[in-house]
KESE-604856 format. One record per residue (C-alpha): residue number from 1; chain; residue in three letters; z, y, x. Coordinates in Angstrom, 3 decimals. Layout:
<nodes>
num->NUM; chaine->A; residu->ala; Z->Z; Y->Y; X->X
...
</nodes>
This chain:
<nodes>
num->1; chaine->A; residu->unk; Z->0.166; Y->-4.953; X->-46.045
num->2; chaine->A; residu->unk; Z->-1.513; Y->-8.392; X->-45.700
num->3; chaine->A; residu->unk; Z->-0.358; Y->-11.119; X->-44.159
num->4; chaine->A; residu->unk; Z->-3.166; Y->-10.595; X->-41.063
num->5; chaine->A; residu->unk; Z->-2.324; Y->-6.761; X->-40.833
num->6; chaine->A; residu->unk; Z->1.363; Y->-7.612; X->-40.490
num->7; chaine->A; residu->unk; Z->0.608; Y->-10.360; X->-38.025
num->8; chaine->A; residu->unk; Z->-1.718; Y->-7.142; X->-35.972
num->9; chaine->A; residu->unk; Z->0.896; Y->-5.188; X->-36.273
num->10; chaine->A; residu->unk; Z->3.740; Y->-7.626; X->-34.764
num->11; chaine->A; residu->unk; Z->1.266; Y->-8.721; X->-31.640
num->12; chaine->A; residu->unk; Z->0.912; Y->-4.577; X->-30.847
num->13; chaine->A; residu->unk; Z->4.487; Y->-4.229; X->-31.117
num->14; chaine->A; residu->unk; Z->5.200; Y->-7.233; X->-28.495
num->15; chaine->A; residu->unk; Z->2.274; Y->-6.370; X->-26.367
num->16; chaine->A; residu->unk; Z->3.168; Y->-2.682; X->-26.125
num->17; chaine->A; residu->unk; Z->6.995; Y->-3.271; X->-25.014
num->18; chaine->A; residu->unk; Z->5.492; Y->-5.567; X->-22.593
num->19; chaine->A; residu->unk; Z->2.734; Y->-2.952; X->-21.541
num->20; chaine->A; residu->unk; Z->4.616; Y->0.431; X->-21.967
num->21; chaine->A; residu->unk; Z->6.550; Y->1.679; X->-18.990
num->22; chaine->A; residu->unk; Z->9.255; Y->3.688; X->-20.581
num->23; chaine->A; residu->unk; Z->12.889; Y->4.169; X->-19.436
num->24; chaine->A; residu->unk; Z->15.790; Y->5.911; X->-20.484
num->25; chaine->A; residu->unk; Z->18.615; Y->6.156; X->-18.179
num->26; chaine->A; residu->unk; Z->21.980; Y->7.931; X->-17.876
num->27; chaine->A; residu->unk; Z->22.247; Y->9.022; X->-14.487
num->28; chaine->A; residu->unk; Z->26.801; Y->10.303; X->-13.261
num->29; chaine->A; residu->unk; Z->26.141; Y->12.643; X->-10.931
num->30; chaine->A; residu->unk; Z->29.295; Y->13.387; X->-8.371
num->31; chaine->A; residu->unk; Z->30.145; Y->16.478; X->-6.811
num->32; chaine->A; residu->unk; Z->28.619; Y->17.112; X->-3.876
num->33; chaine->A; residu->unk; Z->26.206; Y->14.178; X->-4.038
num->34; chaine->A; residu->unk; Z->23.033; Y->13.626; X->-4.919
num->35; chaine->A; residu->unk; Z->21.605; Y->10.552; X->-7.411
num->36; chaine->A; residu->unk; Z->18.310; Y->9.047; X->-6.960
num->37; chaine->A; residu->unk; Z->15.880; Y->7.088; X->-9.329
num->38; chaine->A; residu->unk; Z->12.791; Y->5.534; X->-7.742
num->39; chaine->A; residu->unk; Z->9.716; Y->3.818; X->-9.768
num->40; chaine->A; residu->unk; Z->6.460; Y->1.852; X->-7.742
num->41; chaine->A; residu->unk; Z->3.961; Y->3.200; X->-9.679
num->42; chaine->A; residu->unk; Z->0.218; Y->2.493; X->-8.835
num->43; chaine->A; residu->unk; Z->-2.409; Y->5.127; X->-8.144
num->44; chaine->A; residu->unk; Z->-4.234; Y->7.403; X->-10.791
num->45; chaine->A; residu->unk; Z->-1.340; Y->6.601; X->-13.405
num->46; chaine->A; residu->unk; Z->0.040; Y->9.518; X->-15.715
num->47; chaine->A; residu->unk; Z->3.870; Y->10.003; X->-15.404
num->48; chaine->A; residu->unk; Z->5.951; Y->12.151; X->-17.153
num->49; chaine->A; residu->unk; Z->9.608; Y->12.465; X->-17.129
num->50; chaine->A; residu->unk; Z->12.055; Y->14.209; X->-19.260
num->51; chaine->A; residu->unk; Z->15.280; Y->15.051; X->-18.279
num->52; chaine->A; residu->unk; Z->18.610; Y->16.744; X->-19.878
num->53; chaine->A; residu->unk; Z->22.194; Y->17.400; X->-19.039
num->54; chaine->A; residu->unk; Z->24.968; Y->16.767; X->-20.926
num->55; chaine->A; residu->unk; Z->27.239; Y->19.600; X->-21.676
num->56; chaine->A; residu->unk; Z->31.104; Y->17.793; X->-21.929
num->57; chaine->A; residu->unk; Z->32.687; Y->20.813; X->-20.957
num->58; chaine->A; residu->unk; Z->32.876; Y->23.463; X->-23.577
num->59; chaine->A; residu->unk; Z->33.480; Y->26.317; X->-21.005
num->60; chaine->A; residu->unk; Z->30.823; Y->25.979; X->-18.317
num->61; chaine->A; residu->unk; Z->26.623; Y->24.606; X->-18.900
num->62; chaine->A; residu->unk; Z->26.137; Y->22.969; X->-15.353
num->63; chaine->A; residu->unk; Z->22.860; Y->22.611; X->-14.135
num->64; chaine->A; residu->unk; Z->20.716; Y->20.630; X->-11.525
num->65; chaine->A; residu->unk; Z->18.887; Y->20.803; X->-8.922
num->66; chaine->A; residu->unk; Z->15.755; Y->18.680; X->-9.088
num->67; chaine->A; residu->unk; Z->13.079; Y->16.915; X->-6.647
num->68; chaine->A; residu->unk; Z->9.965; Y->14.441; X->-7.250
num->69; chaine->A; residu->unk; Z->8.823; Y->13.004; X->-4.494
num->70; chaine->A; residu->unk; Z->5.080; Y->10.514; X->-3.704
num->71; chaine->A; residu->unk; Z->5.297; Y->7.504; X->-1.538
num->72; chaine->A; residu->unk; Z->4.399; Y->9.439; X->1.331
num->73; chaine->A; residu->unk; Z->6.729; Y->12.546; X->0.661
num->74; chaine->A; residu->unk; Z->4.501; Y->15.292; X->-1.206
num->75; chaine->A; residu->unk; Z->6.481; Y->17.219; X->-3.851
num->76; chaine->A; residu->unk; Z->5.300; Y->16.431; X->-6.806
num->77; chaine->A; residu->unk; Z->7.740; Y->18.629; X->-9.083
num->78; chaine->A; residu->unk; Z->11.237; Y->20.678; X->-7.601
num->79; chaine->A; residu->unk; Z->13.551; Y->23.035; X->-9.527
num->80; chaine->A; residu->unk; Z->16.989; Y->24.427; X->-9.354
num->81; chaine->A; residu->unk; Z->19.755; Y->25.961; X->-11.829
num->82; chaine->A; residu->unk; Z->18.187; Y->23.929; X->-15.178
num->83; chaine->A; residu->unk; Z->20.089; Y->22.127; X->-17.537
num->84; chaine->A; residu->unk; Z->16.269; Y->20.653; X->-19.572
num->85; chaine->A; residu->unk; Z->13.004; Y->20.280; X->-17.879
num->86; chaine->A; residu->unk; Z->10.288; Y->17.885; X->-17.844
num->87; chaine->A; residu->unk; Z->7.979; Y->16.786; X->-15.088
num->88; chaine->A; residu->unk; Z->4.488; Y->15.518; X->-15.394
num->89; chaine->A; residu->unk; Z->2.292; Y->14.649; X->-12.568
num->90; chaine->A; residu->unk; Z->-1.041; Y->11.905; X->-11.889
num->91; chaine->A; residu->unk; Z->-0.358; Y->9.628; X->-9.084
num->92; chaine->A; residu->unk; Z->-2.801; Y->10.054; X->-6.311
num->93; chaine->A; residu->unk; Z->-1.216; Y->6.880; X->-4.506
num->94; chaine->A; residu->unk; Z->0.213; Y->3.472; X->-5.455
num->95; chaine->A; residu->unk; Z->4.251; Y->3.205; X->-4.346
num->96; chaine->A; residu->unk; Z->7.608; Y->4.131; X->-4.885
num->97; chaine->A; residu->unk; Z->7.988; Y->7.628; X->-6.282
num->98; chaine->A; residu->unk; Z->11.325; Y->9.139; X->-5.831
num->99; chaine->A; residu->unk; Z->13.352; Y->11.446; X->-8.443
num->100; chaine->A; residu->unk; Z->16.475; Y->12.823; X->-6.662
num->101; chaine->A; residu->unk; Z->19.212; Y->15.009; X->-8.686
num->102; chaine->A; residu->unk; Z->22.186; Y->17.086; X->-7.618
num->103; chaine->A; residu->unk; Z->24.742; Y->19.611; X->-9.113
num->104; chaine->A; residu->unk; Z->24.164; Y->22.985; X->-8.501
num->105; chaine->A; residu->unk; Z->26.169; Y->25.170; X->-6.176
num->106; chaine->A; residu->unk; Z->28.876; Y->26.518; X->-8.728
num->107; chaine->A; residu->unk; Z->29.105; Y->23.506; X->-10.531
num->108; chaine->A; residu->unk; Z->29.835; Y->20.933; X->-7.648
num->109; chaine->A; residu->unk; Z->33.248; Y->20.288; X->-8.549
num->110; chaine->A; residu->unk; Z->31.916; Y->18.517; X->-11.550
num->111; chaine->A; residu->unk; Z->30.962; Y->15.248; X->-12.585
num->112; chaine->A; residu->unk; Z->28.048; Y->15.988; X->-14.590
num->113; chaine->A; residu->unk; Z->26.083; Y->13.614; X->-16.842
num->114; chaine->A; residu->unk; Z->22.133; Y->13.867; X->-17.063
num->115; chaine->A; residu->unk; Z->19.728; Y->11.689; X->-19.347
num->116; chaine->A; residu->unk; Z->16.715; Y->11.085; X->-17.875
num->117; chaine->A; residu->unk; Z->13.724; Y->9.421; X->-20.232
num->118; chaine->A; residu->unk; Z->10.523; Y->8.159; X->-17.265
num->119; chaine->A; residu->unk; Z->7.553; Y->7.270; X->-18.917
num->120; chaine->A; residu->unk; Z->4.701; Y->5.803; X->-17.366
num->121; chaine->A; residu->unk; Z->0.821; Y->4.707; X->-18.488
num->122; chaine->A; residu->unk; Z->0.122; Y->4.043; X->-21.647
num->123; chaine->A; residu->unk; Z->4.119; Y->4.916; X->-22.910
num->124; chaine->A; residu->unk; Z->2.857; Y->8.489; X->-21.970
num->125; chaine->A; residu->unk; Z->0.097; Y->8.609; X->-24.800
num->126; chaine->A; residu->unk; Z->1.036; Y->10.879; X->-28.157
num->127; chaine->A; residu->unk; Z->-0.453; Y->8.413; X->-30.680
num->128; chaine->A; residu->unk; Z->0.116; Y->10.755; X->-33.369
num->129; chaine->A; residu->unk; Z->-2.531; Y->13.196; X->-31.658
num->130; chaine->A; residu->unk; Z->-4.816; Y->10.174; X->-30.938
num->131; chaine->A; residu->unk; Z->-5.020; Y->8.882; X->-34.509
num->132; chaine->A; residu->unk; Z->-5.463; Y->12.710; X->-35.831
num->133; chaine->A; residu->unk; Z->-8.332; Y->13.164; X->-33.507
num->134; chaine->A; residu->unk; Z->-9.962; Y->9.706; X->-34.434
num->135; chaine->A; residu->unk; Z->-9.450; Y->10.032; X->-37.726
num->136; chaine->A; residu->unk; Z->-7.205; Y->6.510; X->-38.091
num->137; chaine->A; residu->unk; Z->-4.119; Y->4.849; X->-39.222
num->138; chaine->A; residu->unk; Z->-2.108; Y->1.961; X->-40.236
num->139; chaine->A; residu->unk; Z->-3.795; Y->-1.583; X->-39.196
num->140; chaine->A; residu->unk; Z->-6.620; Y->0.791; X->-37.156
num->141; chaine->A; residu->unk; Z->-3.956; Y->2.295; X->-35.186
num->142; chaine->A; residu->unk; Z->-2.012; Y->-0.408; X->-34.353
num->143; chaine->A; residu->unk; Z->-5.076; Y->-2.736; X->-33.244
num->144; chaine->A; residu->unk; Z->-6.099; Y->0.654; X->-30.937
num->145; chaine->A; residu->unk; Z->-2.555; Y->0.485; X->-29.427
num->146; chaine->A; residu->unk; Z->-2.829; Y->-3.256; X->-29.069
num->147; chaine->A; residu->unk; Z->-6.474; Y->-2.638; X->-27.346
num->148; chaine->A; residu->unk; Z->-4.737; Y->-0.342; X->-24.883
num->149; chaine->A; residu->unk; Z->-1.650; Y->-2.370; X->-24.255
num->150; chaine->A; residu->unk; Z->-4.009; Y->-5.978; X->-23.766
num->151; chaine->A; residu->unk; Z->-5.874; Y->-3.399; X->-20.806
num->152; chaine->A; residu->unk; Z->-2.854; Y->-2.180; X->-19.603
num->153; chaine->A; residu->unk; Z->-1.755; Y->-5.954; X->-18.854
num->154; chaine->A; residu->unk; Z->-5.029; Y->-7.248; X->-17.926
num->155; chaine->A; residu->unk; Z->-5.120; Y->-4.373; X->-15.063
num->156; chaine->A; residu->unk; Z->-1.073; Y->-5.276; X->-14.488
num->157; chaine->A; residu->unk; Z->-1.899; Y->-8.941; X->-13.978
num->158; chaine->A; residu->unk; Z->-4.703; Y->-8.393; X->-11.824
num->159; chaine->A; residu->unk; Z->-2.637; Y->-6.417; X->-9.446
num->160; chaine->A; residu->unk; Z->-0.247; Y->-9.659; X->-9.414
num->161; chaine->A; residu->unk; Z->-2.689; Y->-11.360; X->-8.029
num->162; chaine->A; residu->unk; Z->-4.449; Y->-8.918; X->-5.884
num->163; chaine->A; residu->unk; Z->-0.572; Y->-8.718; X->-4.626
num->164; chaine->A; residu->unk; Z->0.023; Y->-12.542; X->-4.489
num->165; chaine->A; residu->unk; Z->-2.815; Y->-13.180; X->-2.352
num->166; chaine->A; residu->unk; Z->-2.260; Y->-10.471; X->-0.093
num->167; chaine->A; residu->unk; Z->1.133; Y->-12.050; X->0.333
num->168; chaine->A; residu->unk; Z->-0.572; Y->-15.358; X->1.091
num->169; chaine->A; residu->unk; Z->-2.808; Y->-14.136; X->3.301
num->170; chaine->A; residu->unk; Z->0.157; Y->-12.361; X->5.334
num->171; chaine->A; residu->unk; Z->2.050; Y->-15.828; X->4.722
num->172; chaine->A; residu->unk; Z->-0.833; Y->-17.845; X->6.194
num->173; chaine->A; residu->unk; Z->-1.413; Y->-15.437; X->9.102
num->174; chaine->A; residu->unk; Z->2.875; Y->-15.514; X->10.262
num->175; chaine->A; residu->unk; Z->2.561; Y->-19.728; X->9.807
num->176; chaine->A; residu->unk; Z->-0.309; Y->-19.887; X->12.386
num->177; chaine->A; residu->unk; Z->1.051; Y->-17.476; X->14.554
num->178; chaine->A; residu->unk; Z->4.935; Y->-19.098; X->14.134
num->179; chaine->A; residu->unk; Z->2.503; Y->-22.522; X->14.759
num->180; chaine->A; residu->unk; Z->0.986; Y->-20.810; X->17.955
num->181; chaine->A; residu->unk; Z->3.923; Y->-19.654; X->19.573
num->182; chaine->A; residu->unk; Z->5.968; Y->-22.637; X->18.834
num->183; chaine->A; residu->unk; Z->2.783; Y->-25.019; X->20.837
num->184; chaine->A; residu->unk; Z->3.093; Y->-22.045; X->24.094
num->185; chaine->A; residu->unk; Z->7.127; Y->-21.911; X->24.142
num->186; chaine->A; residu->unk; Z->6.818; Y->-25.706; X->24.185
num->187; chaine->A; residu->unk; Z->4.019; Y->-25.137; X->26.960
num->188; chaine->A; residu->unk; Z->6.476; Y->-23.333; X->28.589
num->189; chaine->A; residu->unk; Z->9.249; Y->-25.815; X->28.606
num->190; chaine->A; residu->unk; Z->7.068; Y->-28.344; X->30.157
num->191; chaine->A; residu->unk; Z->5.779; Y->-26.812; X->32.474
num->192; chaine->A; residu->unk; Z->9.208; Y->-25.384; X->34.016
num->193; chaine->A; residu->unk; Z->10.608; Y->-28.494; X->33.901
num->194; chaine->A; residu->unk; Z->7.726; Y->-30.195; X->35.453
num->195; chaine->A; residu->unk; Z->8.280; Y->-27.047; X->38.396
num->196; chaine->A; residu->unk; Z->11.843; Y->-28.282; X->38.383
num->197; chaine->A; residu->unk; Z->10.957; Y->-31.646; X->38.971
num->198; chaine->A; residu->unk; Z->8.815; Y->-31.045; X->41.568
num->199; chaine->A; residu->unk; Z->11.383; Y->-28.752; X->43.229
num->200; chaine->A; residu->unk; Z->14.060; Y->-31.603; X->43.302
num->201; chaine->A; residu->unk; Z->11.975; Y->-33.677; X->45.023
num->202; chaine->A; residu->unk; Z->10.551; Y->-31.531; X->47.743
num->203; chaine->A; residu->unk; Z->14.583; Y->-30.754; X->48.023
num->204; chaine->A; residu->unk; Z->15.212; Y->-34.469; X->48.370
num->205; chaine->A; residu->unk; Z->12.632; Y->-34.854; X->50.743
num->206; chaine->A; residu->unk; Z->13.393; Y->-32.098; X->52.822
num->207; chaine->A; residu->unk; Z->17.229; Y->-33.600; X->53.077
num->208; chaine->A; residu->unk; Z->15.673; Y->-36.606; X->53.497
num->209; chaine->A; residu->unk; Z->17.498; Y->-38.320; X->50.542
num->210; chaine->A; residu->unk; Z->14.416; Y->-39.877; X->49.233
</nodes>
């Protein structure tokens, strides 16, 4: 490969592990408790999520029970009694989606061990598939990956700043109010000490110190 298609190739594979959202875990799961995983994902993003436990014990297969939850609490996958599943799902709204996992009924005296491999956006796509159906490989496929990873970022650090100045706005907004309550509680002060003042002296008066 030449010297420019290696170069290509390098700036896909550094823009794509900064793009991709992909995450493999190991998740201990007690007995009798439940283990949760949580991701803020934005809106109308593919997720998929594969997930496997690990058999240590020769004479038992344990399985889970699992739940996927949105932002807002729809179920957006839920099984019981598996040991492999996967669960793929398009969020409708930006947040934190929940994945909650427990050990079945028979099994709850266990500690049981479950893998759990989250992928998110762009780490979602089966490149294989895409370069069949285009027709393209090698240098091609990388600079289509590194197309898609360079949008994935540009949309990732718009959202940074969509998200910064929300947080200024909000930041701006508490400093004049902090400002505006600070200038009435001083208000207040003055004005009950100039009530206190004039208190005194109709007290003085009265006892005819003054």
């Amino acid at each position: 490969m030449a010297r420019g298609g290696w170069a290509a190739a390098a700036a896909a594979v550094a823009l794509w592990l900064m793009a991709a959202g992909a995450e493999a875990m190991w998740l201990e799961i007690q007995p009798s408790a439940t283990k949760c995983v949580s991701e803020e994902i934005q809106s109308n993003i593919v997720v998929i999520g594969d997930y496997s436990v690990l058999y240590e014990h020769h004479h038992t297969h344990p399985t889970v029970s699992v739940k996927v939850t949105s932002p807002f609490g729809d179920i957006m996958h839920k099984k019981e009694r598996v040991s492999v599943d996967q669960f793929a799902f398009t969020t409708a709204e930006a947040g934190n989606y929940l994945a909650c996992f427990s050990v079945d009924g028979e099994d709850r005296g266990l500690v049981v061990k479950l893998n759990l491999e989250w992928k998110i956006g762009i780490a979602t796509k089966d490149w294989n598939s895409v370069a069949k159906k285009e027709k393209i490989e090698g240098v091609e496929l990388e600079l289509v990956k590194l197309e898609t990873s360079v949008q994935a970022i540009h949309e990732n650090l718009l959202l940074l700043k969509s998200k910064e100045a929300n947080m200024s706005d909000v930041s701006d907004k508490t400093k004049s109010r902090i400002t505006w309550l600070s200038i009435l509680s001083l208000s207040v002060c003055i004005t009950v000490s100039g009530l206190q003042l004039w208190h005194l002296q109709q007290y003085f008066r009265k006892k005819k110190l003054i």
